[in-house]
C-alpha positions in Angstrom: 116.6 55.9 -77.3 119.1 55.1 -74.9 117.5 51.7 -72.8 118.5 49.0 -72.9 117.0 47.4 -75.6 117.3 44.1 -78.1 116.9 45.9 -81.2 114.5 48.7 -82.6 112.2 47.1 -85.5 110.1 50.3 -86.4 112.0 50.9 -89.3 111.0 47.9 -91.0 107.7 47.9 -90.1 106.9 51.5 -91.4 108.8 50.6 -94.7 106.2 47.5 -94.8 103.2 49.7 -93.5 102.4 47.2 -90.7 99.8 49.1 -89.0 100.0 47.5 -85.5 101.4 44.4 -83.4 99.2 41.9 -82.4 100.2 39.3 -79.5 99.5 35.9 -79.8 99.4 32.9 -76.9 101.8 31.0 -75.5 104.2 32.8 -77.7 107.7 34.8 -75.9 107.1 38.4 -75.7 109.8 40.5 -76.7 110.6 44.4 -75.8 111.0 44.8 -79.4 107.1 44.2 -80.4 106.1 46.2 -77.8 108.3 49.6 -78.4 107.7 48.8 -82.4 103.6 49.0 -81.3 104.3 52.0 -79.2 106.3 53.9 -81.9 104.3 52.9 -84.4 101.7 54.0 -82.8 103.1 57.5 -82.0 104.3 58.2 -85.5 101.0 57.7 -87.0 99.6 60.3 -84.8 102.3 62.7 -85.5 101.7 62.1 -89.5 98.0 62.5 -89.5 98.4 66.1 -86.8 101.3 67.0 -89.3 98.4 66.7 -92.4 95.9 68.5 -90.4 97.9 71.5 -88.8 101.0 71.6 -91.3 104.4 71.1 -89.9 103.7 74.1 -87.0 100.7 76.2 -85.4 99.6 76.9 -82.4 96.0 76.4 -81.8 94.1 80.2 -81.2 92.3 79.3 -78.4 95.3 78.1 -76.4 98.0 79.0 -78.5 101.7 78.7 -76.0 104.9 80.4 -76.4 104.4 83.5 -77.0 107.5 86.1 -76.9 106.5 89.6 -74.6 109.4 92.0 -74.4 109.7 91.9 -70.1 112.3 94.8 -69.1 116.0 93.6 -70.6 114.8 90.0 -71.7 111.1 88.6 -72.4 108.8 85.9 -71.2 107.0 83.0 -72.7 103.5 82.2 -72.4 101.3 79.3 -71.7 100.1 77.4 -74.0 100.1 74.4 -76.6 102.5 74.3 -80.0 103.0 72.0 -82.5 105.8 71.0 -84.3 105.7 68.3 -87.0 103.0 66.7 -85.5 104.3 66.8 -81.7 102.2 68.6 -78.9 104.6 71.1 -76.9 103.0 72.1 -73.8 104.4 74.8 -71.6 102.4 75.0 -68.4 102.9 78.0 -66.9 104.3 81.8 -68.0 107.8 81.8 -68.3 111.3 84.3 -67.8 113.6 83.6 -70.6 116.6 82.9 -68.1 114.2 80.5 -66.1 112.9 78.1 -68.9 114.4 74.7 -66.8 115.6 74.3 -63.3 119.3 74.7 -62.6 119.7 74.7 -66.2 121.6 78.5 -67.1 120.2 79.7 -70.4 122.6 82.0 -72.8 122.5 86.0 -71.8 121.0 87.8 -74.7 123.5 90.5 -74.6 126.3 88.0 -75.5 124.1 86.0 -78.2 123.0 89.8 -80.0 125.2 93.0 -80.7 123.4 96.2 -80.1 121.1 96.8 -82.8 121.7 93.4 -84.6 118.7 91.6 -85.2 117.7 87.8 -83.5 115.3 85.1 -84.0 113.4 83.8 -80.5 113.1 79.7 -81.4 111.5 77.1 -79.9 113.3 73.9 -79.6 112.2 70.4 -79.1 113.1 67.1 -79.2 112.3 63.4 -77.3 114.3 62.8 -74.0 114.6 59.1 -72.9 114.1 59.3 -69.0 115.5 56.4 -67.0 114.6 55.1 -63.2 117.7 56.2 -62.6 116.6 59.9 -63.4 113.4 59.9 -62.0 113.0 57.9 -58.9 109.1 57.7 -59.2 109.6 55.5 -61.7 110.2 52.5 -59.5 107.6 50.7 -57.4 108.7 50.5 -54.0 106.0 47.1 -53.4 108.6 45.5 -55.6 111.3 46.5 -54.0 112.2 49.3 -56.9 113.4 47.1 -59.9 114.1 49.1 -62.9 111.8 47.8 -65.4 110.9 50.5 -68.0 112.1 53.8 -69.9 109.9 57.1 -70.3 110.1 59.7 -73.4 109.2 62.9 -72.9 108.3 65.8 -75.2 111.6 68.5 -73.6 111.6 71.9 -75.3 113.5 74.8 -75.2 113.6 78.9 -76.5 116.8 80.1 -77.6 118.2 83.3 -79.4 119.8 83.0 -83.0 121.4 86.0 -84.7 119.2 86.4 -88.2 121.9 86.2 -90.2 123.2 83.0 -89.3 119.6 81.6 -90.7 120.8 81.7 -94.1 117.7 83.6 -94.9 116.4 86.8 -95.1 114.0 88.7 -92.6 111.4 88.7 -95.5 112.0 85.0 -95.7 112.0 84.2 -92.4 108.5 85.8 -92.3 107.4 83.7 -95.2 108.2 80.5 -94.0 107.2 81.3 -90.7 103.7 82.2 -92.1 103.5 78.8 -94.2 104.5 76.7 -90.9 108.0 75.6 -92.3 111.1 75.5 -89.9 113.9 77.0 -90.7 116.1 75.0 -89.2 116.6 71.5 -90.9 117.5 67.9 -89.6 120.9 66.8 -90.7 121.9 65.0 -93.7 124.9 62.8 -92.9 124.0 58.8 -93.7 125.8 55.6 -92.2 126.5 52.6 -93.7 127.7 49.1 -92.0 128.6 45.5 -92.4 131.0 43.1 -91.7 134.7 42.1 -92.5 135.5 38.4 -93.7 137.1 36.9 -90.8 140.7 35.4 -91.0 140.7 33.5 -88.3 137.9 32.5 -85.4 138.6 32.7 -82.5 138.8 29.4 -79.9 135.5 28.9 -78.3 135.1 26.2 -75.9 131.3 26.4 -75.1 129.9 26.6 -78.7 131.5 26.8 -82.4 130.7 29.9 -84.3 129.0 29.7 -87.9 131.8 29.4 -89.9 130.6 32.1 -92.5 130.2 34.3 -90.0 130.9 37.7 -90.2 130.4 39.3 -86.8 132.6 37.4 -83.9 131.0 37.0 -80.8 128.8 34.9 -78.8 126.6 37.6 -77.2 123.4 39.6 -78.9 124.6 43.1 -78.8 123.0 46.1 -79.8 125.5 48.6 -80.9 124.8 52.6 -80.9 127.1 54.7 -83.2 126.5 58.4 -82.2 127.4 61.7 -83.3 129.6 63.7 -80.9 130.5 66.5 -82.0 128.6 67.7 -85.4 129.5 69.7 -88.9 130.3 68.3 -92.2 131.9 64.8 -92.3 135.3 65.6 -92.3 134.2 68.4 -88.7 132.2 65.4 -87.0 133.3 62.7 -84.7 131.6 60.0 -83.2 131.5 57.7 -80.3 129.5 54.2 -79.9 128.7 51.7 -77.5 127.8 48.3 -77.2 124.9 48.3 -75.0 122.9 51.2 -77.0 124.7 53.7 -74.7 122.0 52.2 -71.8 124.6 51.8 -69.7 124.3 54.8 -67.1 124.9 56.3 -63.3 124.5 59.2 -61.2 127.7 61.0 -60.2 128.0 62.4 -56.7 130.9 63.4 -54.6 131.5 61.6 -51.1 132.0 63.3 -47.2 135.7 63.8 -48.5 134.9 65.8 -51.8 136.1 62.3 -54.3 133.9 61.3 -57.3 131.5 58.6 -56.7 129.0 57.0 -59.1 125.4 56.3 -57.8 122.9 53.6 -59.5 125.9 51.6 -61.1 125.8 47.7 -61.5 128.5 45.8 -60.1 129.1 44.4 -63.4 131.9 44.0 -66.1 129.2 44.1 -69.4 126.3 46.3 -68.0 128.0 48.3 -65.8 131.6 50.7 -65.6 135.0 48.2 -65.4 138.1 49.9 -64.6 139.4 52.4 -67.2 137.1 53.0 -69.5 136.0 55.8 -71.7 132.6 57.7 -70.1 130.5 60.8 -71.2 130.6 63.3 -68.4 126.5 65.3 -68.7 124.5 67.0 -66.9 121.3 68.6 -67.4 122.8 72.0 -69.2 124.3 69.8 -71.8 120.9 67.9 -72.8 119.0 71.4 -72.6 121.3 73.6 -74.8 121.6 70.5 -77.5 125.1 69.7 -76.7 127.3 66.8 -76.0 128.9 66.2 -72.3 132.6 66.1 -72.3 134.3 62.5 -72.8 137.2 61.1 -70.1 139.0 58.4 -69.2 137.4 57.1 -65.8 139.8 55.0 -63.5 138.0 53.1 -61.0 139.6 52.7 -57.3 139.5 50.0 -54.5 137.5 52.1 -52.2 134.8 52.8 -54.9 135.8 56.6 -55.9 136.5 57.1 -59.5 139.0 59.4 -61.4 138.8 61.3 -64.8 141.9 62.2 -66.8 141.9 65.4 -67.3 139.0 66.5 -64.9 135.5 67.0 -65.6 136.2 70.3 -67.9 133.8 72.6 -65.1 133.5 73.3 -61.7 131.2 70.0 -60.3 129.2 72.3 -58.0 128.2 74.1 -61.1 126.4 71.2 -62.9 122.9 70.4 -62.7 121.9 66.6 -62.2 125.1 65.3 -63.4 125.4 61.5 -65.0 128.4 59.3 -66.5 127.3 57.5 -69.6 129.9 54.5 -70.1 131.1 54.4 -74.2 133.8 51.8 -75.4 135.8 53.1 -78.3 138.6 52.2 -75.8 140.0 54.3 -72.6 142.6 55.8 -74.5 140.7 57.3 -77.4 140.6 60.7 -78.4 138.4 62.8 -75.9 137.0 64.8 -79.2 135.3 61.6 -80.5 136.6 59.6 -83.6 137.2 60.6 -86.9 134.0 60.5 -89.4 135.5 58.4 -92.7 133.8 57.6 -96.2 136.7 54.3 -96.0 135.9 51.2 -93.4 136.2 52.6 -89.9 136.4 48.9 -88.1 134.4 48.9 -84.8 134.8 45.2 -83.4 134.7 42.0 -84.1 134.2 41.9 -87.5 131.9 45.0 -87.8 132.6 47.9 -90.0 130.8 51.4 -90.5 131.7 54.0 -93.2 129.9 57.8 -93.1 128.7 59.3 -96.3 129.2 63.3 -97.0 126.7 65.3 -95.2 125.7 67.2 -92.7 125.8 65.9 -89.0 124.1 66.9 -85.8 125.2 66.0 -82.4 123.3 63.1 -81.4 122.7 61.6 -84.3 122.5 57.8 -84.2 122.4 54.6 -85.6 121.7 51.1 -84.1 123.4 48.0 -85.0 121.4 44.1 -83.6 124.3 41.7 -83.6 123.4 38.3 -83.4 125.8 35.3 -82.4 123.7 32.7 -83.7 123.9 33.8 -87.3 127.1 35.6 -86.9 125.3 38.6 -88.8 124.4 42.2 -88.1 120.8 43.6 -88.7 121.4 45.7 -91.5 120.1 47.4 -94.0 117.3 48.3 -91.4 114.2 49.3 -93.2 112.7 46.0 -94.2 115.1 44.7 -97.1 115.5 41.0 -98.2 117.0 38.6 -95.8 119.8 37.8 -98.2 121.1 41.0 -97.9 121.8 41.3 -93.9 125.0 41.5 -92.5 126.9 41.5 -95.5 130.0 43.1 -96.7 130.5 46.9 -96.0 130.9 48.1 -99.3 127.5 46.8 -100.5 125.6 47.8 -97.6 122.7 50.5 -97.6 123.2 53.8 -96.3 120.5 54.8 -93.8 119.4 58.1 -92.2 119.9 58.3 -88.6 117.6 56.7 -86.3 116.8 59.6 -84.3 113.6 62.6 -84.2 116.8 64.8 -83.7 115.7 68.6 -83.1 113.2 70.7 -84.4 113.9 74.3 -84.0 110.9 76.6 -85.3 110.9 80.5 -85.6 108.4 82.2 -82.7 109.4 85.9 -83.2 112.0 88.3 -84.5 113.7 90.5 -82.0 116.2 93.6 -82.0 118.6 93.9 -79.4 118.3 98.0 -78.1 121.0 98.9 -75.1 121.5 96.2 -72.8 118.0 94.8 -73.4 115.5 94.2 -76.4 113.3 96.8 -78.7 109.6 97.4 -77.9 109.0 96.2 -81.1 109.0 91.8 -81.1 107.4 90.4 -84.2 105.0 87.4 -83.6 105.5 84.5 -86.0 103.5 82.0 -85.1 101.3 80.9 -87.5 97.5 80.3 -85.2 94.8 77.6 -86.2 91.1 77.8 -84.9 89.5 74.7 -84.4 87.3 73.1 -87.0 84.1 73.9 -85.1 85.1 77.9 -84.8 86.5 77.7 -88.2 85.6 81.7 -90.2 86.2 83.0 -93.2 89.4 85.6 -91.8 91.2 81.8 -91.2 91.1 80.9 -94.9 93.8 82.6 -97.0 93.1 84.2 -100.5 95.1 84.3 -103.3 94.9 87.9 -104.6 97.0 87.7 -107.5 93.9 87.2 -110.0 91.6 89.9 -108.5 94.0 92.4 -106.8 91.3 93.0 -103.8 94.4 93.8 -101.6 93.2 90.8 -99.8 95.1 88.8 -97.1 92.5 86.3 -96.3 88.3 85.6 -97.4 87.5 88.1 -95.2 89.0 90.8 -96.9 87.9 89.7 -100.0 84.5 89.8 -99.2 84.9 92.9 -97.5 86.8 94.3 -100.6 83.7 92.9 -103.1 81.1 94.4 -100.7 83.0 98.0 -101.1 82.9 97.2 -104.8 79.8 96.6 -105.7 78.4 99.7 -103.5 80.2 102.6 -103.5 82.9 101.8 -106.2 83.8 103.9 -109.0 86.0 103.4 -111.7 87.1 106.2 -114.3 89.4 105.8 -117.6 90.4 108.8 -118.7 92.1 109.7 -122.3 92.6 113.4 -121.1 92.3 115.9 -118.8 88.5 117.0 -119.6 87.3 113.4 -119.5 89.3 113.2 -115.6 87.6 116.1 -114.6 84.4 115.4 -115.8 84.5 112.0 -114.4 86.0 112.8 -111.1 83.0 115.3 -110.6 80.5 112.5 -111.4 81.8 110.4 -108.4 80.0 111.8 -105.7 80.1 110.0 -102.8 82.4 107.2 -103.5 84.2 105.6 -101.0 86.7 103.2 -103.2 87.8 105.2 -106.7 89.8 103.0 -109.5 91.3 105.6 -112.0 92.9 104.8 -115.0 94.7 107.0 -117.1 95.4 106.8 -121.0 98.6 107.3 -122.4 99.4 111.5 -123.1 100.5 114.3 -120.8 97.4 115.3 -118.1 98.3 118.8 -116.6 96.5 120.4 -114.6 96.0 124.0 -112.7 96.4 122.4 -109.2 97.0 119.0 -107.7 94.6 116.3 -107.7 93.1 115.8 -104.0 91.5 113.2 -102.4 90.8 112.5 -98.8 88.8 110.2 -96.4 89.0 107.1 -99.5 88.4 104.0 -98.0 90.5 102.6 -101.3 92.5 104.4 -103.5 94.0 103.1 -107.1 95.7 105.0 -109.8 96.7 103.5 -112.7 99.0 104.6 -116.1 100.0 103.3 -119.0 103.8 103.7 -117.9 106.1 106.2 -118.5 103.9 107.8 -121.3 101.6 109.0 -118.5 102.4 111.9 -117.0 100.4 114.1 -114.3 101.6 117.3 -113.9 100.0 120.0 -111.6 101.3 123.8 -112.8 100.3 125.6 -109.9 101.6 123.3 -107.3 104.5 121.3 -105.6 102.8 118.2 -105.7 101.0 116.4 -108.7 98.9 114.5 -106.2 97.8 115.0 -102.7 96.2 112.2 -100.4 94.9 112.7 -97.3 93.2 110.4 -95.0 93.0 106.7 -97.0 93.0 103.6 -95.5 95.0 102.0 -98.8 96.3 103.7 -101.7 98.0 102.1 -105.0 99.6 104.1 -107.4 101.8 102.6 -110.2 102.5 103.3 -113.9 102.7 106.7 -114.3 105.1 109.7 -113.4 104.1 112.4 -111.9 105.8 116.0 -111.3 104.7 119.5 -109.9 106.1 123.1 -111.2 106.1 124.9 -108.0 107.9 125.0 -105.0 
């Protein structure tokens, strides 16, 4: 959530389970109550769809993304999806390569070898959308102010090689049948407080507490983000003072120099003179990657400059923006290093980073306040005594953000310069309550062994039982015979055989069985056909088990 905000409070008030925000009269209203009633609101509805559906399904009357081999690549159906309690609409059938406007997806010959294996994912997260972005936004009876921030639900489907999963295609399957991601949030954690002060500085308009740990005399927000991700010691970071709100087009002028569009003209809230930016576009936000940082001189005339240019041809991005960041113009343009020691930001604020796993855009917020000299921290509703204090007893904390949620859709094989035939569908479907059958409940068929998937099949199974079922134990051959020939018409034979050797004159045939079971007592039982190649010969079954027993014939 990049706007320009006070602070975020939804932490505390889901670790309190403060259900919603009620205003009172005469009483200032803050942005704060208002996104913590919005958020609040949201993440109920995400827990409660997340209970219902399980973490992801698509709903069987309208169920959306759907991967169809299309000549070399494949397209993406309409539809609804759900993913940990988020609706993901697409609205129309879509080409893999034309998912998002100017945005250039990965070829699928470069992401899979020929014959290597690939998983088709669906991708989502929460965009914050600015005025600045989308120009409907404003209200041009006011003259356009910019007044508030949107959050979409963006998405994406990308191609992962299998094996860089971690899992195997059989678990892949599974826990794409059980509605489990296979791709999880990152782990990394953030702690922060403040340094004891040695000296304060000279203030001529009002005196600092003199406890106070955090030096200023403005109310920042401070956003600490992940820039590049991996383990702790792979990772670096950038962070801003201003939540990262701080944003503008960029454009080039009649004479081919950088401009920046939507800027304020000032020093705090908007971009001084040599400074550090984030150079984006919309490529960047759609593959899950960070822009590239610069330095950015500002000239006379207006035009700006980036050290070491932007990193690609400008006529090649798509909707590109500068986001201003102030670890300081000359900082690294990789980001800063992650540390478990105290990595000092300013004025008297400190961070550390805990081992983990980090994911580019990972984030924490940090409220600074100049009246109590403190920071806002820990953020999930701990006592007052405890804000702002020294870094070393501070609370870690997850990162703020929903992050991404990548989900398995199908498994693909890469034939030629194209894909197979062949695409396996993984999305698990869900009916609606009111069209709710019995082929939508699962069964457990360990106990009964109906060769059931679901009720259906069970009952199906039990209704083949009970009216044309036979079963036969058999100690020898003349009791097989003999019971075989007793049958009749059967349509589902269980046959169980006793320990001993059972050999026969010819093999033992059956055909047109709608189930077929043979059972031994392990390697003791032995079928064995004198006359013939084969011990057993089956022709024509819709499902056949055989299993404890050997089984041999004497001629070729």
């Amino acid at each position: 959530m990049y706007g320009d905000y006070s602070r975020l409070t939804v932490a505390n008030a889901r670790r309190r389970h403060y259900a919603s925000v009620l205003l009172q009269q005469g009483r200032v209203h803050l942005d704060a109550d208002w996104n913590e009633l919005v958020t609040l609101t949201a993440a109920r509805t995400e827990v409660a769809m997340t209970d219902i559906i399980g973490r992801t399904g698509a709903p069987k009357e309208n169920a959306g993304f759907k991967v169809v081999r299309s000549g070399n690549s494949f397209t993406i159906s309409a539809g609804r999806y759900y993913v940990d309690g988020v609706m993901v609409e697409n609205d129309g059938q879509l080409n893999y390569e034309n998912q998002a406007q100017g945005v250039v997806q990965p070829d699928l010959v470069s992401l899979l070898a020929n014959g290597e294996t690939g998983i088709v994912y669906l991708d989502v997260w929460k965009e914050d959308v600015s005025a600045l972005e989308d120009t409907r936004l404003r209200e041009p009876a006011l003259g356009g102010p910019d007044t508030t921030m949107r959050q979409k639900i963006a998405w994406r489907v990308g191609v992962e090689l299998a094996g860089n999963t971690g899992l195997s295609i059989d678990e892949i399957i599974a826990h794409a049948d059980q509605g489990k991601p296979i791709w999880l949030p990152g782990s990394g954690l953030l702690r922060a407080g403040t340094s004891v002060p040695v000296n304060l500085p000279d203030e001529s308009d009002c005196q600092l507490p003199p406890e106070a740990g955090y030096l200023s005399q403005d109310n920042l927000l401070y956003r600490v983000e992940i820039h590049r991700g991996g383990t702790r010691s792979q990772a670096r970071f950038k962070w801003s003072r201003e939540n990262g709100s701080v944003l503008a087009l960029l454009d080039q002028n009649n004479d081919g120099e950088f401009i920046l569009r939507g800027a304020i003209e000032d020093d705090e809230l908007g971009f001084p003179d040599d400074i550090k930016v984030e150079v984006f576009d919309d490529n960047d936000r759609h593959l899950g990657r960070s822009g590239v940082l610069r330095r950015m001189r500002r000239q006379a005339d207006g035009t700006v400059t980036f050290t070491g240019g932007l990193g690609r041809a400008f006529a090649s991005m798509s909707n590109p923006r500068v986001r201003r960041w102030d670890q300081g113009a000359g900082s690294s343009d990789n980001g800063l290093s992650l540390d478990a020691a105290s990595i000092p930001l300013e004025r008297g604020i400190d961070i550390a980073f805990q081992q983990g796993d980090y994911r580019v855009g990972d984030y924490w917020l940090i409220p600074a306040r100049a009246a109590t000299g403190t920071i806002d921290w820990p953020p999930a509703g701990m006592p007052a005594a405890g804000l702002g204090g020294p870094l070393a007893a501070a609370e870690v904390a997850p990162s703020f953000g929903w992050g991404r949620r990548r989900v398995p859709l199908a498994i693909v094989r890469r034939s030629g310069n194209g894909l197979s035939a062949q695409v396996t569908d993984l999305r698990p479907l869900f009916p609606s309550l009111t069209q709710l059958e019995a082929v939508d409940v699962r069964f457990d068929n360990s106990a009964c062994d109906l060769g059931a998937e679901n009720v259906q099949q069970a009952i199906e199974a039990l209704c083949a039982h009970g009216q044309d079922h036979c079963t036969i134990f058999a100690r020898n051959v003349a009791e097989l015979l003999a019971a075989l020939a007793t049958a009749g018409n059967a349509r589902n034979l269980h046959i169980c055989l006793a320990e001993g050797d059972f050999i026969l004159d010819r093999a033992l045939a059956f055909s047109g069985l709608n189930h077929l079971r043979i059972s031994g007592a392990g390697l003791e039982t032995l079928v064995t056909a004198s006359r013939s190649e084969a011990a057993i010969v089956i022709d024509n079954c819709k499902r056949v088990e055989i299993y404890d027993l050997r089984a041999r014939g004497q001629q070729a």
